[in-house]
Residue frames as qw, qx, qy, qz and C-alpha x, y, z in Angstrom:
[[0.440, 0.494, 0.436, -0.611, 13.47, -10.65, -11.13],
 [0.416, 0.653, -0.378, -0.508, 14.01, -10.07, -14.76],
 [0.168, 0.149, -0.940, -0.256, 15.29, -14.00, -15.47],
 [0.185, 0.217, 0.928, -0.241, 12.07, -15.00, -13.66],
 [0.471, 0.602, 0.176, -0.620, 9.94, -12.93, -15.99],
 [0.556, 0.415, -0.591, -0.412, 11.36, -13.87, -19.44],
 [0.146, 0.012, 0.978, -0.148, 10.92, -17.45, -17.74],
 [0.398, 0.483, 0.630, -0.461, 7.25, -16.91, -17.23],
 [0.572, 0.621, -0.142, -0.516, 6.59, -15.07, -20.83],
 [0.370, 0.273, -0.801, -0.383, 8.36, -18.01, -22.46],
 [0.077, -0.020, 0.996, -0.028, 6.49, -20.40, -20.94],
 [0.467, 0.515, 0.528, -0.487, 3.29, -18.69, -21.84],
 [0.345, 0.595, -0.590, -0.424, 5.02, -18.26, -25.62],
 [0.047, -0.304, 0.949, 0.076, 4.87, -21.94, -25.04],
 [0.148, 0.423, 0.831, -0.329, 1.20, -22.65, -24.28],
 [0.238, 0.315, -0.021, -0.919, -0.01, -19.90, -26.54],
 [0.203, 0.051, -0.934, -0.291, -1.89, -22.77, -28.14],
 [0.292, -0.468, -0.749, 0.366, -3.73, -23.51, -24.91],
 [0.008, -0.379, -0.309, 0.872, -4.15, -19.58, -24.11],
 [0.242, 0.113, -0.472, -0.840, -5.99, -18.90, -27.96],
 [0.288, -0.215, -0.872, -0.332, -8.18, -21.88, -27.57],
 [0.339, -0.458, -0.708, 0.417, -9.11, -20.88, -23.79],
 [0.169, -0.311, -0.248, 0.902, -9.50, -17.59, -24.45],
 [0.347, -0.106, -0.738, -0.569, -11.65, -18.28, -27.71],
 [0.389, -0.381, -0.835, 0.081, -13.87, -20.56, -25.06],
 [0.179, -0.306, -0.534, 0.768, -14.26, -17.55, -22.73],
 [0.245, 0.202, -0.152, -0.936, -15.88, -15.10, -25.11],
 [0.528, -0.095, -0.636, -0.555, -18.13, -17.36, -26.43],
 [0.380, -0.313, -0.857, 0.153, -19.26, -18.98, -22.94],
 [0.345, -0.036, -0.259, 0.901, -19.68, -15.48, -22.00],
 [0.408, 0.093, -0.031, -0.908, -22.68, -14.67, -23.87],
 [0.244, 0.100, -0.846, -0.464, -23.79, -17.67, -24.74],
 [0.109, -0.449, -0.865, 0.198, -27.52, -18.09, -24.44],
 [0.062, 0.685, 0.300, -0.661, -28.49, -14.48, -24.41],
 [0.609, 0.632, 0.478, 0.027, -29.96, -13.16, -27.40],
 [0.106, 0.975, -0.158, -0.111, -27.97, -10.36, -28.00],
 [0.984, 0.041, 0.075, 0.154, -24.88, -12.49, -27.72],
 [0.662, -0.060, 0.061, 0.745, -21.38, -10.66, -28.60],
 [0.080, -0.774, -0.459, -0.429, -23.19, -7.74, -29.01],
 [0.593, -0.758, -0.272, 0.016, -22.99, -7.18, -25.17],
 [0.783, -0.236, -0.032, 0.574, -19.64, -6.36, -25.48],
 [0.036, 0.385, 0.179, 0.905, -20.73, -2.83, -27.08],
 [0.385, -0.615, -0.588, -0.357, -23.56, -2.67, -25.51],
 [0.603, -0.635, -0.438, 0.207, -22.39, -2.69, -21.46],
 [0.361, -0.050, -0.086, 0.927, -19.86, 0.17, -21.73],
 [0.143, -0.444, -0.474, -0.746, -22.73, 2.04, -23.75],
 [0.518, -0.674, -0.526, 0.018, -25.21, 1.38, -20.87],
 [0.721, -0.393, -0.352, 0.449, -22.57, 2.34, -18.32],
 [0.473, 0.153, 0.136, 0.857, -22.07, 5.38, -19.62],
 [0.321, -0.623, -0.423, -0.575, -25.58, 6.54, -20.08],
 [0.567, -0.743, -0.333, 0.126, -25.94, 6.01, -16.11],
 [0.527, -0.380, -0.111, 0.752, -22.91, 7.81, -15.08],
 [0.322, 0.069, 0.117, 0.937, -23.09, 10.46, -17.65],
 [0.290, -0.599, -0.516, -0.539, -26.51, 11.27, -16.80],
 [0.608, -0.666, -0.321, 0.291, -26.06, 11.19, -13.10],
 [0.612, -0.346, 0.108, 0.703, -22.60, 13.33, -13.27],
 [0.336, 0.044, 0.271, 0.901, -23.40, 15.48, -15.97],
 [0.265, -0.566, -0.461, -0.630, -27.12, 16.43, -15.15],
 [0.642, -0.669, -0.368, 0.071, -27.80, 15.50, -11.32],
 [0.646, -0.470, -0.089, 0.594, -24.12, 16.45, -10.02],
 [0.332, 0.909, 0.223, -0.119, -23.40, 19.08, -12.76],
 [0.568, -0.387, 0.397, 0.609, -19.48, 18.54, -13.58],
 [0.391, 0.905, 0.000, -0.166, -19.22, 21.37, -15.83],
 [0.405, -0.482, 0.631, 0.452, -16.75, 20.20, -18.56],
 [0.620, 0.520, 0.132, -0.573, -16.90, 20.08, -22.15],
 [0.777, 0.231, -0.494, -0.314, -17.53, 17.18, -24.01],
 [0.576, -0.454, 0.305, -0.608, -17.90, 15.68, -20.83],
 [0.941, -0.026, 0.235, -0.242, -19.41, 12.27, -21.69],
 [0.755, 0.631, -0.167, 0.058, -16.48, 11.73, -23.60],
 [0.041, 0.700, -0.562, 0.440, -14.07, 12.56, -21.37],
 [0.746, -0.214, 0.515, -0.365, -15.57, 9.71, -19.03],
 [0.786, 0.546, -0.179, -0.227, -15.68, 7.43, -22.21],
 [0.674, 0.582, -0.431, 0.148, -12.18, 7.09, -22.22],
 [0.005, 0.532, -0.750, 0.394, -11.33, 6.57, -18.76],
 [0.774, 0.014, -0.019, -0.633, -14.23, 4.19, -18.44],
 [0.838, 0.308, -0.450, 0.009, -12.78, 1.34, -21.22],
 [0.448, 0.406, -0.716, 0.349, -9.82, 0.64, -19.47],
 [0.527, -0.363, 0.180, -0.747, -11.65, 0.88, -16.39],
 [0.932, 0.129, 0.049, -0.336, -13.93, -1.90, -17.23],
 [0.781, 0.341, -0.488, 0.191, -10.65, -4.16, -18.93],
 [0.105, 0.417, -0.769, 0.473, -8.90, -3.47, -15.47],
 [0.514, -0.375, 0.393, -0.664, -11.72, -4.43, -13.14],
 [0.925, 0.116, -0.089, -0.350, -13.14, -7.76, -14.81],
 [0.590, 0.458, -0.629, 0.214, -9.60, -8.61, -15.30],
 [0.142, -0.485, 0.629, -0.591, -8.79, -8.22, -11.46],
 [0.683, -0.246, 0.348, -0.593, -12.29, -10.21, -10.31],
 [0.901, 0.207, 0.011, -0.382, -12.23, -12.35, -12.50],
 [0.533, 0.490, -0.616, 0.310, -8.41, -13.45, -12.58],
 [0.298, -0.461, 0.637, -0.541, -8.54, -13.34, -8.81],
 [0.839, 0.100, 0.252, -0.472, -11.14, -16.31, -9.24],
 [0.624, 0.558, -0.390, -0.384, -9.63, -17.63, -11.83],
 [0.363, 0.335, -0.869, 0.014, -7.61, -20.58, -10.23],
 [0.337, 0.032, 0.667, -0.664, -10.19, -21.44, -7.87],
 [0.746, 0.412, 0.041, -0.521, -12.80, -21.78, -10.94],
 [0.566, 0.647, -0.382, -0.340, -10.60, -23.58, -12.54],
 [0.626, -0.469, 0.566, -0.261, -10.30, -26.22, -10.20],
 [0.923, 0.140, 0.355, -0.048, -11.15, -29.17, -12.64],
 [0.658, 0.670, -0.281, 0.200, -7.85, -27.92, -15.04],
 [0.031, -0.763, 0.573, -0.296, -5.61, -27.35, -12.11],
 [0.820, -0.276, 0.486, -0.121, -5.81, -30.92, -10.50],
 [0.971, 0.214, 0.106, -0.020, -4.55, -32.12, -13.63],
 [0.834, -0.393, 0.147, 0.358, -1.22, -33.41, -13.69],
 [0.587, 0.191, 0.409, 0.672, 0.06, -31.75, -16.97],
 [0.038, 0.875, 0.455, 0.162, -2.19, -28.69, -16.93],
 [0.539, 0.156, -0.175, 0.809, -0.26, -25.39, -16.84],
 [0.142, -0.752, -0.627, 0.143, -2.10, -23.07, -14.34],
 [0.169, -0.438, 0.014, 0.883, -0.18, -20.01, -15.08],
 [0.028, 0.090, 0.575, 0.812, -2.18, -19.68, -18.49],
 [0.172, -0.624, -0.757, 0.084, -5.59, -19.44, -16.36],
 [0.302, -0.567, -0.183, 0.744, -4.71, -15.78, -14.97],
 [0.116, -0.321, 0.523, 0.781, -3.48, -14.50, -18.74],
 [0.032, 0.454, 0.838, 0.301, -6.52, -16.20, -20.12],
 [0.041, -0.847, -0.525, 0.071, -9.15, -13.94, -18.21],
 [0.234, -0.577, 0.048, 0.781, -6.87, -10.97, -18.49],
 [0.261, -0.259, 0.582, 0.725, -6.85, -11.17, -22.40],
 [0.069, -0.414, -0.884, -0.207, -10.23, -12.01, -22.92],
 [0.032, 0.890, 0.425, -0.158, -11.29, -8.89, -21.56],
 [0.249, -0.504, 0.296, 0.772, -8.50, -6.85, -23.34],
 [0.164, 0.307, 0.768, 0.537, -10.27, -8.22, -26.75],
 [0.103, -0.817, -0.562, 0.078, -13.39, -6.81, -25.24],
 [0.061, -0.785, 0.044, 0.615, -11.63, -3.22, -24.70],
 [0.463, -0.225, 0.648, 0.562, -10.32, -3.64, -27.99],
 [0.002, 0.443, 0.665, 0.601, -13.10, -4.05, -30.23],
 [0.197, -0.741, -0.513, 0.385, -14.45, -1.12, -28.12],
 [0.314, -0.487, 0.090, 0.810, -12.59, 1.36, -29.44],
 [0.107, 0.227, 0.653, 0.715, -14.02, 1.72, -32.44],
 [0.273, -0.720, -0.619, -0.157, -17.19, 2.78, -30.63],
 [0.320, -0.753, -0.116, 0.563, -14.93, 5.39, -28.56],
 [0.496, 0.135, 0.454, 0.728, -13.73, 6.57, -31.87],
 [0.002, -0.478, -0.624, -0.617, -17.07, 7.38, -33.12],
 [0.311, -0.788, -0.504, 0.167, -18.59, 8.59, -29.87],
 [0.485, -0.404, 0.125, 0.765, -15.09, 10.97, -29.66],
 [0.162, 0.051, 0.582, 0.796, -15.57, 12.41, -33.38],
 [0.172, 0.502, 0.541, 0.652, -18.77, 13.22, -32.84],
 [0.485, -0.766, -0.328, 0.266, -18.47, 15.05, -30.65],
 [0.322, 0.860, -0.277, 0.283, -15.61, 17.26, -32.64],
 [0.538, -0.730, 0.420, -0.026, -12.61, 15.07, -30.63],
 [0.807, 0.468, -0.334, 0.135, -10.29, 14.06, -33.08],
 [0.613, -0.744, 0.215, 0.158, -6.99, 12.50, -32.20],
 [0.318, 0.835, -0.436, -0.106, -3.36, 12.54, -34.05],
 [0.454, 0.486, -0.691, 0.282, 0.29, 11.29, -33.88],
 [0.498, -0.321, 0.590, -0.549, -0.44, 10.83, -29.76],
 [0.900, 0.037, 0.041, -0.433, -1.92, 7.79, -30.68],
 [0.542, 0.574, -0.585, 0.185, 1.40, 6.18, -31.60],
 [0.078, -0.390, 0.783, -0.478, 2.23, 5.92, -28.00],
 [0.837, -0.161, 0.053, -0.520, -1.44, 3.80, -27.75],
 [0.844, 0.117, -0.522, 0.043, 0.55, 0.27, -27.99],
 [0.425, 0.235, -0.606, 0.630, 3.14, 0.99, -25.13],
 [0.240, -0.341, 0.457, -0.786, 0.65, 2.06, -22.77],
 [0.923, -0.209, -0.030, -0.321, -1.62, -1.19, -23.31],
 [0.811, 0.096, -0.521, 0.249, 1.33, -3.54, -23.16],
 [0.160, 0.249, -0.649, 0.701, 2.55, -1.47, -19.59],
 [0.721, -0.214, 0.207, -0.626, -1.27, -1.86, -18.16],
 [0.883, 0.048, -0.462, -0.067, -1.46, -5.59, -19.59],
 [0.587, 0.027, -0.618, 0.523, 1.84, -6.62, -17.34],
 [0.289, -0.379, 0.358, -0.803, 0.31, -4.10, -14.31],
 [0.781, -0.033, -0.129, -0.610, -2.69, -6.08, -14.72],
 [0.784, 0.015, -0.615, 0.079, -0.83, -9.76, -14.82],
 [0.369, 0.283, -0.629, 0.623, 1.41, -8.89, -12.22],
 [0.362, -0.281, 0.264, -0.849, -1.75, -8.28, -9.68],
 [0.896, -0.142, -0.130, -0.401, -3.82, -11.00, -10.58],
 [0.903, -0.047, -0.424, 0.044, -1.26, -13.45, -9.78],
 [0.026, -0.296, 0.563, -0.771, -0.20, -11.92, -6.80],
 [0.539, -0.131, 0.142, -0.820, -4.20, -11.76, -6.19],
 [0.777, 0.100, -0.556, -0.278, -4.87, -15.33, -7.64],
 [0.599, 0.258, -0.694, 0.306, -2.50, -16.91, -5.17],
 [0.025, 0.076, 0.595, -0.800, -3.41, -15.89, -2.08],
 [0.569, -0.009, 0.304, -0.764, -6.87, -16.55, -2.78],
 [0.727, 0.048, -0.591, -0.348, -6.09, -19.79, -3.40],
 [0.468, -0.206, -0.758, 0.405, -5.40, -20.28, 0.40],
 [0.150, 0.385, 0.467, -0.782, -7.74, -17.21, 1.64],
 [0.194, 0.385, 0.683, 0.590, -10.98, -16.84, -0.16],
 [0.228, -0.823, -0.286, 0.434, -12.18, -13.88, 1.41],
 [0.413, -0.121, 0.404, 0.807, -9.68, -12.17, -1.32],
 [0.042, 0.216, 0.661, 0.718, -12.22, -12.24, -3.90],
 [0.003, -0.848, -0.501, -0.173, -15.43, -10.39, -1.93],
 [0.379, -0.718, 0.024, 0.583, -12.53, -7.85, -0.40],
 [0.319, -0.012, 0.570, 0.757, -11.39, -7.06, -4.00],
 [0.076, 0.732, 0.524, 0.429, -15.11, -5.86, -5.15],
 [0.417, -0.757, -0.357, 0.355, -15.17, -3.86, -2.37],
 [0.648, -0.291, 0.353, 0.608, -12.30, -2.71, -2.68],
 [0.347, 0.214, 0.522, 0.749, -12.41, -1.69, -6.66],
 [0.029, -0.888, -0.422, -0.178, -15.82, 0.10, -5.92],
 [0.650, -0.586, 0.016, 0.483, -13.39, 2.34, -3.64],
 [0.539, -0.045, 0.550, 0.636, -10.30, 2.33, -5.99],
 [0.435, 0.410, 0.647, 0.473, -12.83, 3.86, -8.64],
 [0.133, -0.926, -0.328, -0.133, -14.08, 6.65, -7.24],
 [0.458, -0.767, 0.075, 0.443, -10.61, 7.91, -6.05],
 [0.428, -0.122, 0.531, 0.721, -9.25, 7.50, -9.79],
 [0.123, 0.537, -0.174, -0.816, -9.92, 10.43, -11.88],
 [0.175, 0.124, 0.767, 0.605, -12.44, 9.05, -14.35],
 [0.052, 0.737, 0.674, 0.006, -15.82, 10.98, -13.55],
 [0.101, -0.991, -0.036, 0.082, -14.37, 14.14, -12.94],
 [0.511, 0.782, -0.128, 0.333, -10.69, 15.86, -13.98],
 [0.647, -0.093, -0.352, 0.670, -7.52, 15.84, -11.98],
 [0.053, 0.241, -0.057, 0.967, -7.69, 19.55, -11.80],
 [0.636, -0.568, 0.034, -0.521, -11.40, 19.63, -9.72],
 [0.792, -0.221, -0.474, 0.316, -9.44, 17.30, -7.34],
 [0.445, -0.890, 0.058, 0.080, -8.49, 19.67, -3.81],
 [0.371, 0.732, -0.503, 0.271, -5.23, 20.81, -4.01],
 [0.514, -0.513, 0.607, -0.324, -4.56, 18.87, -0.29],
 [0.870, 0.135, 0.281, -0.382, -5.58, 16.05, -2.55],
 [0.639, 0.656, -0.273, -0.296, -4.24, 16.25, -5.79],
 [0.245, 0.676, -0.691, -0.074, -0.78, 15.10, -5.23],
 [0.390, -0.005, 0.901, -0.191, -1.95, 11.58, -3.27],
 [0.823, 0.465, 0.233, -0.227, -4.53, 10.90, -6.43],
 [0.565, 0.635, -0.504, -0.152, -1.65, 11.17, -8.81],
 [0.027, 0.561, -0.827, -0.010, 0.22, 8.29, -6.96],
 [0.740, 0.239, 0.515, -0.361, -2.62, 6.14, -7.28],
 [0.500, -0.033, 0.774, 0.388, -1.29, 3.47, -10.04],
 [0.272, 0.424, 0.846, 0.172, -4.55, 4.00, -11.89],
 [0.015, 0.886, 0.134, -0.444, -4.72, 7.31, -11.70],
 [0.308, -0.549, 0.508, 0.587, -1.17, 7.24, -13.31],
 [0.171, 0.154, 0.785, 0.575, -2.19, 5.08, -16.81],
 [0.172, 0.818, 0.549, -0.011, -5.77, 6.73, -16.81],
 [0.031, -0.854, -0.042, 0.517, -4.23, 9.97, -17.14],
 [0.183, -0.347, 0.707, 0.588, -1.83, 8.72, -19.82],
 [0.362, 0.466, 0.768, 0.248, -5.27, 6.92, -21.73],
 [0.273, -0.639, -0.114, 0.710, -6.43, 10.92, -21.32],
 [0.093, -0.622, 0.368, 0.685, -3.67, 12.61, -22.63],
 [0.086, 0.261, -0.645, -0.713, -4.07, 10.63, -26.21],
 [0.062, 0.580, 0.788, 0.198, -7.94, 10.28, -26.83],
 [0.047, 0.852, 0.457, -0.249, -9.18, 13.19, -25.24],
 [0.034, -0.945, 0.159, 0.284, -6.52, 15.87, -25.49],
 [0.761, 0.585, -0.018, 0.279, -4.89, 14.53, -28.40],
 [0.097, 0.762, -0.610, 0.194, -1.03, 15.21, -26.93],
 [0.475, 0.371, -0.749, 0.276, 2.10, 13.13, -25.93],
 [0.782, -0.587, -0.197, 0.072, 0.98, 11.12, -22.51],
 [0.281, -0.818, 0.463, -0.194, 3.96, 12.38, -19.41],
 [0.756, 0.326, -0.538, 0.181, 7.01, 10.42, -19.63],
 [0.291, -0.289, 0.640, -0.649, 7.38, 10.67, -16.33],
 [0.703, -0.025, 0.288, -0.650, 4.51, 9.11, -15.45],
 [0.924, 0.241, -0.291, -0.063, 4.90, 5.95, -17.93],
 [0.271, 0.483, -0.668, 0.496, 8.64, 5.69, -16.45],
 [0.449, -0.278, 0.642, -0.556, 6.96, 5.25, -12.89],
 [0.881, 0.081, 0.158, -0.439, 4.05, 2.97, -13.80],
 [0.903, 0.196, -0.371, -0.086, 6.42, 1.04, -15.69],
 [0.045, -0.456, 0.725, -0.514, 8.32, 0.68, -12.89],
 [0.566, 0.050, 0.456, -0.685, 5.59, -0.11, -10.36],
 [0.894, 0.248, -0.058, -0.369, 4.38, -2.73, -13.04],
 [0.513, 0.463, -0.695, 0.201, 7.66, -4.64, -13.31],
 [0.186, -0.424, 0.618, -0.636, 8.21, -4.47, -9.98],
 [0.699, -0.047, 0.526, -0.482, 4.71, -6.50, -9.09],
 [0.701, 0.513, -0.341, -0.358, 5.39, -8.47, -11.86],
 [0.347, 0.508, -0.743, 0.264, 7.83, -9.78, -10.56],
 [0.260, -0.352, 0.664, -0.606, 6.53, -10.20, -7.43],
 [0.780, 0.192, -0.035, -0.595, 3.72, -11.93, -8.80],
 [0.723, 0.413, -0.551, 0.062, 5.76, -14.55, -11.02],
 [0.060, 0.361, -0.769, 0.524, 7.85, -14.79, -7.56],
 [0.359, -0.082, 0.773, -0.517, 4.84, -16.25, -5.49],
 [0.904, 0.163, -0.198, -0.342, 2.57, -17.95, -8.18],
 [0.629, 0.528, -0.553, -0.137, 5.52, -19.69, -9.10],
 [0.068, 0.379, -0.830, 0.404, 6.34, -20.98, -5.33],
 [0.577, 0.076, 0.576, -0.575, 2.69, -22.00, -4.46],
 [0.646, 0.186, -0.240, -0.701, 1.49, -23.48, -7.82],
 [0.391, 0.179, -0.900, -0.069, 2.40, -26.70, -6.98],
 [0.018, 0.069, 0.807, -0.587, 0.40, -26.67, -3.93],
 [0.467, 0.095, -0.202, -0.856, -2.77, -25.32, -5.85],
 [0.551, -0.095, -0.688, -0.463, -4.61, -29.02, -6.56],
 [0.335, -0.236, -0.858, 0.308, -4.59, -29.85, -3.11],
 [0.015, 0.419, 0.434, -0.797, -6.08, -26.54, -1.99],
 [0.396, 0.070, -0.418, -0.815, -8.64, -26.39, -5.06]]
């Protein structure tokens, strides 16, 4: 597993050329036309918040303080996992007119839409910063650990889509089961409402929910400003290797077969 991963990361180390320019091309085809224009990338969390934290914190009445915040932060990633998922899942299918060509490296399609909405969480944060602070939620040293938990989502994240990618290049039926699906997925992972108002009959089947696992760890160093559970990071990175692998393992046997079935 492990030779067929440093395979795959060198051969995107190889194309990183191709991945900067394509990922460059995404953000900017993204908005392009709409007045507001890169903007939107502050903007739709912002929105998304307002609805949820208005529903949940007025209609439903999840007594917790500094609430909207607390949502805030399990949101972002949220939002960087889903798009990634739909939009990677799509991604070699859309991308039909690169994959037919003969030289064209389709593994850098997946990584493209994955990164392109990591930028997007990225230059969020500065907007969870300020929302956090004023709100009297400062955060510390804990923050240190902020690099190792995006680089163990990032490879969660690859290691799905190209599982997901592949198999909806020979079943498309992938990508309307996957929305589904995430609507699902979201509402069972602790990000509207604390682990601790979860039933105890519950609790312990939310925590093995993947996403449960790094949302709690995003959490532990924005909200409550402490060390994220080594435990927990230990599993996930597991559990992220693991489909990594698996990923890399069946992109890597089908991609040849991709132009005919695009």
């Amino acid at each position: 597993m492990f030779p067929l991963i440093r395979q795959h990361i060198q051969e995107l180390i190889r194309y990183r050329s191709l991945v900067n320019s394509l990922v460059i091309r995404e953000l900017k085809a993204r908005y392009r036309g709409s007045f507001l224009g890169f903007l939107w990338t502050f903007l739709n969390p912002l929105l998304l918040l307002g609805v949820y934290a208005l529903v949940f914190n007025f209609y439903l009445r999840i007594r917790m303080e500094h609430y909207a915040g607390f949502m805030f932060v399990g949101l972002l990633p949220w939002i960087w996992f889903s798009s990634s998922l739909l939009e990677g899942t799509n991604s070699i299918t859309a991308g039909g007119s690169l994959v037919t060509k003969v030289l064209f490296p389709s593994q850098v399609l997946p990584i493209v839409k994955i990164l392109a909405n990591l930028l997007n969480y990225l230059l969020s944060l500065p907007i969870l910063f300020g929302f956090l602070w004023a709100m009297g939620v400062y955060q510390g040293w804990p923050l240190l650990w902020l690099p190792l938990i995006l680089f163990l989502h990032l490879l969660f994240i690859e290691g799905l889509v190209l599982i997901l990618a592949t198999i909806n290049v020979f079943f498309r039926d992938v990508q309307h089961i996957l929305a589904n699906f995430l609507t699902l997925l979201f509402f069972l992972t602790p990000i509207l409402y604390p682990l601790s108002q979860v039933p105890p009959p519950f609790n312990k089947w939310v925590k093995l929910i993947p996403m449960t696992q790094i949302t709690l760890s995003y959490q532990d160093i924005f909200f409550y400003n402490r060390a994220p559970d080594l435990r927990i990071l230990l599993v996930f990175m597991a559990l992220s290797l693991i489909l990594l692998g698996i990923g890399m393992f069946f992109f890597e046997r089908y991609k040849e077969t991709f132009p005919e079935k695009v």
